[in-house]
LUMSEFI-416695 format. One record per residue (C-alpha): residue number from 1; z negated, x, y negated. Coordinates in steps of 0.1 Angstrom, whole numbers. Example, Ala and Ser with C-alpha at 12.3 -4.5 7.8 and 13.67 -1.06 7.14 Angstrom:
<site num="1" w="-78" u="123" v="45"/>
<site num="2" w="-71" u="137" v="11"/>
***
This chain:
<site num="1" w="111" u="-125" v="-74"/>
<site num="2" w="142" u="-109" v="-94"/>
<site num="3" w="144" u="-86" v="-125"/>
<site num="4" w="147" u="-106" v="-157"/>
<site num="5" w="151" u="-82" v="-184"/>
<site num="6" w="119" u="-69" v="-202"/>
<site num="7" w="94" u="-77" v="-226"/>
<site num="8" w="88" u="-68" v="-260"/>
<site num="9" w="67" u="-36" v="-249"/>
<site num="10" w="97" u="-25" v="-224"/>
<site num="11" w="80" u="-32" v="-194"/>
<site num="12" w="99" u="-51" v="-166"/>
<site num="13" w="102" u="-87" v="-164"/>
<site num="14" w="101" u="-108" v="-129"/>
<site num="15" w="115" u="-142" v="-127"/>
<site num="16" w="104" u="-166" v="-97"/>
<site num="17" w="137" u="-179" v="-78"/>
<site num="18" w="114" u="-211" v="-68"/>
<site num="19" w="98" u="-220" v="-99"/>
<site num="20" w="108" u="-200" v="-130"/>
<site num="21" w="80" u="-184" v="-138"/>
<site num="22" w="82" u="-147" v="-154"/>
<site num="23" w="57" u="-122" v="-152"/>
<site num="24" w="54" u="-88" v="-159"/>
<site num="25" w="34" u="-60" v="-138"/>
<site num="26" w="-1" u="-51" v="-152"/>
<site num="27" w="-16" u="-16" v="-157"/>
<site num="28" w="-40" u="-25" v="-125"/>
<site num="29" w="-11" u="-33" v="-101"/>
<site num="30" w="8" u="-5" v="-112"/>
<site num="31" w="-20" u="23" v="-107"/>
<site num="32" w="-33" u="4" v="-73"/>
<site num="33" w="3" u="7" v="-65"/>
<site num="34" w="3" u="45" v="-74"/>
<site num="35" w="-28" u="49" v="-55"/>
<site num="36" w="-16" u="34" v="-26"/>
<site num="37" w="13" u="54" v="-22"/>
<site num="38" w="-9" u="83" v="-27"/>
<site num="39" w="-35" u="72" v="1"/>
<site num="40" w="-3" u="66" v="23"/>
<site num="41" w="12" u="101" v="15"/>
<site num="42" w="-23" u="121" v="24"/>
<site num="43" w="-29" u="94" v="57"/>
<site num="44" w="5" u="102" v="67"/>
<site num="45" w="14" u="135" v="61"/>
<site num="46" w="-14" u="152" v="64"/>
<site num="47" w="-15" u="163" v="27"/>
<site num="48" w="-50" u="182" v="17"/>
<site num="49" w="-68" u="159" v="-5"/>
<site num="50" w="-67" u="190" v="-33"/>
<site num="51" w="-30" u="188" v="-37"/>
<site num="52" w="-33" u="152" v="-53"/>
<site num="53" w="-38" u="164" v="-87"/>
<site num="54" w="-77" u="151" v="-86"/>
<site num="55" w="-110" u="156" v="-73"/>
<site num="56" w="-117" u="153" v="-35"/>
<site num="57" w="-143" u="128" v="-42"/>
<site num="58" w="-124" u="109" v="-73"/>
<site num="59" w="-96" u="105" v="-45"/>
<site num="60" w="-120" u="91" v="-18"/>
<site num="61" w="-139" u="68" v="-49"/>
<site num="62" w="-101" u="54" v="-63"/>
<site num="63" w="-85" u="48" v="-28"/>
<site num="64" w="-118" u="31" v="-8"/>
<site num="65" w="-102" u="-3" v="-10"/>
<site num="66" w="-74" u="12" v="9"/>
<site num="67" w="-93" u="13" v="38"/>
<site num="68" w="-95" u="-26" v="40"/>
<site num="69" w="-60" u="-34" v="43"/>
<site num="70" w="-46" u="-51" v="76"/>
<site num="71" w="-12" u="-39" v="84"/>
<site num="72" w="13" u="-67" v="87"/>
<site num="73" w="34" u="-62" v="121"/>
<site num="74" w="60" u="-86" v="129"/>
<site num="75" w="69" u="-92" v="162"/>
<site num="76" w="108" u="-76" v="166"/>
<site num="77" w="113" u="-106" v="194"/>
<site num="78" w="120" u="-77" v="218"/>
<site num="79" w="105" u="-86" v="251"/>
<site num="80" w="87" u="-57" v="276"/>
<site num="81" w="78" u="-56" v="311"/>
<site num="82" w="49" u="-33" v="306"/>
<site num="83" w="25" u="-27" v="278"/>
<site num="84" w="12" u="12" v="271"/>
<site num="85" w="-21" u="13" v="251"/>
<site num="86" w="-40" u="43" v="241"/>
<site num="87" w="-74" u="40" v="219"/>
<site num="88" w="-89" u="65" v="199"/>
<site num="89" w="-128" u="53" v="185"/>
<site num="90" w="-129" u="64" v="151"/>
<site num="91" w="-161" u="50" v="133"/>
<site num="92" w="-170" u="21" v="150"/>
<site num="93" w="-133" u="12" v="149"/>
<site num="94" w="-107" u="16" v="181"/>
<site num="95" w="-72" u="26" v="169"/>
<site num="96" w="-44" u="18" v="188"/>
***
């Protein structure tokens, strides 16, 4: 996908290099995007949940489906001898 100008409404405009198509971003991927940034900043940095501008509990409610997302980790073709693995159980779930 490139930029290809905007729409009537000034939002941006995506072109597909393979087939043409244009789009433009919806209000739902643009807030889930938001959110997700959000969700990543308090994971991350260890931001209190009261310095995101919302309620504890309107935070928790708008970034559940964050929860549910698999981490994509490509293999950097790097190969090791040994393998160091550590686990911590957090609800029902083993983090590595």
């Amino acid at each position: 996908m490139r930029k290809n100008g905007h729409d009537r409404n000034g939002r941006q405009r995506w072109q597909c290099d393979a087939c043409k198509a244009t789009t433009t971003a919806t209000i739902e991927s643009r807030s889930r995007a938001s959110t997700l940034r959000a969700f990543l900043d308090w994971l991350l940095e260890a931001a209190p949940q009261r310095r995101l501008g919302c309620d504890a509990r309107t935070f928790r409610r708008r970034s559940a489906w964050c929860w549910g997302l698999e981490p994509r980790i490509l293999p950097d073709g790097v190969v090791h001898h040994v393998v160091m693995a550590d686990g911590t159980y957090v609800n029902g779930w083993c983090l590595l």
